[in-house]
C-alpha positions in Angstrom: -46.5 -22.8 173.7 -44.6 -19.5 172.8 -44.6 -16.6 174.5 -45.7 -13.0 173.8 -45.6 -9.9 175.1 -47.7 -7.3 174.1 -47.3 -3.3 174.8 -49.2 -0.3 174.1 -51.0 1.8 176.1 -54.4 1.5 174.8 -56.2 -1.5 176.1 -58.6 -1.9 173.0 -55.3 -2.4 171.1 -54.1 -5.3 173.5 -57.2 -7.0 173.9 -57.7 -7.3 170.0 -54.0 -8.5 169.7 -54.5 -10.8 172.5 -58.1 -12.3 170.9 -56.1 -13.2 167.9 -52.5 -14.1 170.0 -54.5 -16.8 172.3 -56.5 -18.0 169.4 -53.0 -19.1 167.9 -52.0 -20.2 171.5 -49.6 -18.0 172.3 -49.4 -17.4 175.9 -49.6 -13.7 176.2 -48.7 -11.1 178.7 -49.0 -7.0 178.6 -47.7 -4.5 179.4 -48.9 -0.7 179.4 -46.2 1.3 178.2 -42.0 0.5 177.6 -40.9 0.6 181.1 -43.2 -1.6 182.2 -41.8 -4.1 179.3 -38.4 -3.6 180.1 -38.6 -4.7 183.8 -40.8 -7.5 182.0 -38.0 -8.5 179.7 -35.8 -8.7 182.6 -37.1 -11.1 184.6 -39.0 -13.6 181.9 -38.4 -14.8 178.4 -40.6 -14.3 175.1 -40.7 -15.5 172.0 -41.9 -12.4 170.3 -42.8 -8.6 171.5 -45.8 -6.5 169.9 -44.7 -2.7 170.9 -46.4 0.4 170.1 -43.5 3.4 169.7 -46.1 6.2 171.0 -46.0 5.1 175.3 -45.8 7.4 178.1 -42.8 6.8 180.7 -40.5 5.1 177.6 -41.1 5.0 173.9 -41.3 1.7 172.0 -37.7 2.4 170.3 -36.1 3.2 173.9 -37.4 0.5 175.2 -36.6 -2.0 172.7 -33.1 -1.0 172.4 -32.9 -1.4 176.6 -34.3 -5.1 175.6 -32.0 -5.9 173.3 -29.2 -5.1 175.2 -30.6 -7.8 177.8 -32.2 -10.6 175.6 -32.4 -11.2 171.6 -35.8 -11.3 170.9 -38.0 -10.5 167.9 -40.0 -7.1 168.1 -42.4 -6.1 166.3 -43.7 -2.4 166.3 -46.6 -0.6 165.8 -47.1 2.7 164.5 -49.4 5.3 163.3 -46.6 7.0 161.2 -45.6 5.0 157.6 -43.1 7.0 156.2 -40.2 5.7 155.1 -37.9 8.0 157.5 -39.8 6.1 160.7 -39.6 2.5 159.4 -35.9 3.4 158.5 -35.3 4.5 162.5 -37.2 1.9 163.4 -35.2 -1.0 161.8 -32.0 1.1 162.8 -33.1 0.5 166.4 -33.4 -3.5 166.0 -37.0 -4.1 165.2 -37.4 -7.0 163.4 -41.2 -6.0 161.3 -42.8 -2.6 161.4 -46.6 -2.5 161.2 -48.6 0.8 160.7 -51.9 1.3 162.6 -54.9 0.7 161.8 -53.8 -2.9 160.9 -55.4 -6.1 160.5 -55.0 -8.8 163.5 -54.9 -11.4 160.9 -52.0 -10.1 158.9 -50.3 -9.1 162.1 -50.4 -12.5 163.3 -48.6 -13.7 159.9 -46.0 -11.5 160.5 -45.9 -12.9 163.8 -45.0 -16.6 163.0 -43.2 -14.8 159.9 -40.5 -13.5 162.0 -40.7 -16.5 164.5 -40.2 -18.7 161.7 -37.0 -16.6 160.4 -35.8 -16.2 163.8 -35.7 -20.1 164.4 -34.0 -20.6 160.8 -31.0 -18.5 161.8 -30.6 -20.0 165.1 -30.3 -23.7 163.0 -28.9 -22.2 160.0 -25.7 -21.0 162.9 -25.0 -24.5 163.6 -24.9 -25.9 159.7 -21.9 -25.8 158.2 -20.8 -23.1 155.6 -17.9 -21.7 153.6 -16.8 -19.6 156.6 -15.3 -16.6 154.9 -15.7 -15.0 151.8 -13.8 -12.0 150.4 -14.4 -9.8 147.8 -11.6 -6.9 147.8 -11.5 -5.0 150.8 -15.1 -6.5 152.2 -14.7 -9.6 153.9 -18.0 -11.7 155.1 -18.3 -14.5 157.8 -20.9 -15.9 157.2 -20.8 -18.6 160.2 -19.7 -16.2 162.6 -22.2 -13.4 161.3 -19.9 -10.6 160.9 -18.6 -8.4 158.2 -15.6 -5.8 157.7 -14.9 -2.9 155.4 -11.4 -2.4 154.5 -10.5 -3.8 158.2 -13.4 -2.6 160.3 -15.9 -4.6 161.3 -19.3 -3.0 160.2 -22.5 -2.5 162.6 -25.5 -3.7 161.1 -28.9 -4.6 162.2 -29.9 -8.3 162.5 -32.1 -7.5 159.0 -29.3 -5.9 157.3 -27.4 -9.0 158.2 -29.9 -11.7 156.6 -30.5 -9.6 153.4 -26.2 -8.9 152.6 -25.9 -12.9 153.5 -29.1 -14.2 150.9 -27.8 -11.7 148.5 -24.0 -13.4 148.9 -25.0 -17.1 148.8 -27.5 -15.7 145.4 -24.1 -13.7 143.9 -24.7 -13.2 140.5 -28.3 -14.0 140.8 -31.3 -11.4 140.2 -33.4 -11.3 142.5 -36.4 -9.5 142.8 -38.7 -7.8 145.4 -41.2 -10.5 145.9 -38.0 -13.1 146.5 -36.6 -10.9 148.9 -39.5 -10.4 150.7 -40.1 -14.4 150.9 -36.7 -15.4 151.4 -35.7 -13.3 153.8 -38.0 -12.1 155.6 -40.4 -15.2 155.5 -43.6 -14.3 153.8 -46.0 -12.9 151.3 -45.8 -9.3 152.3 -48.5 -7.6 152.9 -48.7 -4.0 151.5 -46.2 -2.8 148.7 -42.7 -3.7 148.6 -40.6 -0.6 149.4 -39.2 -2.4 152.7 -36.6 -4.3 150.5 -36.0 -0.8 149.6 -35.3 1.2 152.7 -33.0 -2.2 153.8 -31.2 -2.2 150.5 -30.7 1.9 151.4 -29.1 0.5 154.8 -27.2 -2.0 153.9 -25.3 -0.5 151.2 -24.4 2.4 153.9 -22.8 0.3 156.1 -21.2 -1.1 153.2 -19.3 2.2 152.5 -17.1 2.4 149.5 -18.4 -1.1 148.4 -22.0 -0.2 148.3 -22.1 -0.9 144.3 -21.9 -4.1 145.0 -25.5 -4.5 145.5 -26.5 -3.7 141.8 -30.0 -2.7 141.3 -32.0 -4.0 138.4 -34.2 -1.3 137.8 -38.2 -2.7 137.7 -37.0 -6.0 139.2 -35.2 -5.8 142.1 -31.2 -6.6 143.0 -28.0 -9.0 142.8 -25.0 -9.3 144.6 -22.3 -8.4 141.9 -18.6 -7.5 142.9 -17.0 -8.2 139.5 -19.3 -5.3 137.8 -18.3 -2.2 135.7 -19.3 -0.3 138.7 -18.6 -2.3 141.6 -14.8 -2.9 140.2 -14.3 0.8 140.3 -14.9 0.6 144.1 -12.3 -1.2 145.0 -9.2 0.1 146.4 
């Protein structure tokens, strides 16, 4: 039975969650705001988080980077704000799937065994074997170790950025649009419109500094990895 942990500080909020979380049979616990999830986090283990960022004491994104800095598990937050800016922070914190309120319990709990299902593919996926290292000019990319370095430096990404630069690599050449993202990557049929390839696309290709061109974008479609491009070439030191 997995485990979730569920925290926001209005109770109607939990309870539906937890109607919906038990129906699946998850084993749930709650928690009323982000402290209370962080002293949680630090003496059990969860398969999943549901975390609202509005919380007195701590805010979701506080306390979610104080969890991940203890344990690696999947969050997913809630919020009343859908602008791009807040799901952009909010992925820059860690989060793993950004919801905006009022949701649906049913599509929530899609996402749910989305992410679950992604997050248990990378664990296996760690142990297959793989062409370890792959280098294009000055960006070099492990992809059994999970790492990646510009011109030397190894570049900070979040565990999203990581999964999208690595499909895109093993695809290279390859168009690949939104909706194939969105399944691939992060698991499922999204719900909603597709503009979260979008704002990841925007992140990744920051942390990919003077090789950012690499990701080409194919305008109506969606993107390809393409490091031998007119563009792309001119990148390169």
């Amino acid at each position: 039975m997995s485990k979730m942990l569920i925290v926001d500080d209005e109770e109607k909020i939990r309870a539906v969650v937890r109607e919906y979380a038990e129906f699946e049979e998850f084993e749930v616990t709650e928690a009323r705001d982000g402290m209370e999830a962080v002293n949680l986090c630090r003496e059990n283990d969860y398969d999943i988080i549901i975390m609202d960022v509005m919380m007195p004491r701590l805010d979701g994104y506080s306390a979610c980077k104080e969890i991940k800095k203890q344990k690696d598990i999947p969050v997913i937050m809630l919020s009343a704000r859908g602008e791009e800016y807040d799901k952009l922070f909010g992925f820059e914190t860690g989060i793993d799937d950004y919801v905006v309120k009022p949701f649906s319990p049913r599509e929530l709990m899609a996402r749910v065994r989305a992410v679950l299902a992604r997050s248990q593919a990378a664990v296996q996926g760690s142990a297959a074997p793989q062409q370890e290292r792959q280098v294009y000019g000055g960006l070099e990319i492990d992809l059994a170790g999970r790492e990646v370095y510009v011109d030397g430096v190894r570049a900070s990404m979040t565990p999203k950025e990581y999964d999208l630069l690595f499909y895109l690599v093993k695809n290279k050449g390859l168009a690949l649009s939104r909706d194939k993202l969105l399944e691939e990557v992060w698991g499922y049929d999204f719900f909603g419109d597709d503009r979260t390839v979008d704002t990841h696309i925007k992140m990744l290709r920051g942390s990919l500094g003077p090789y950012r061109s690499y990701i080409v974008t194919l305008r109506g479609m969606g993107y390809k990895f393409d490091p031998e491009n007119e563009s792309a070439s001119a990148a390169r030191p």
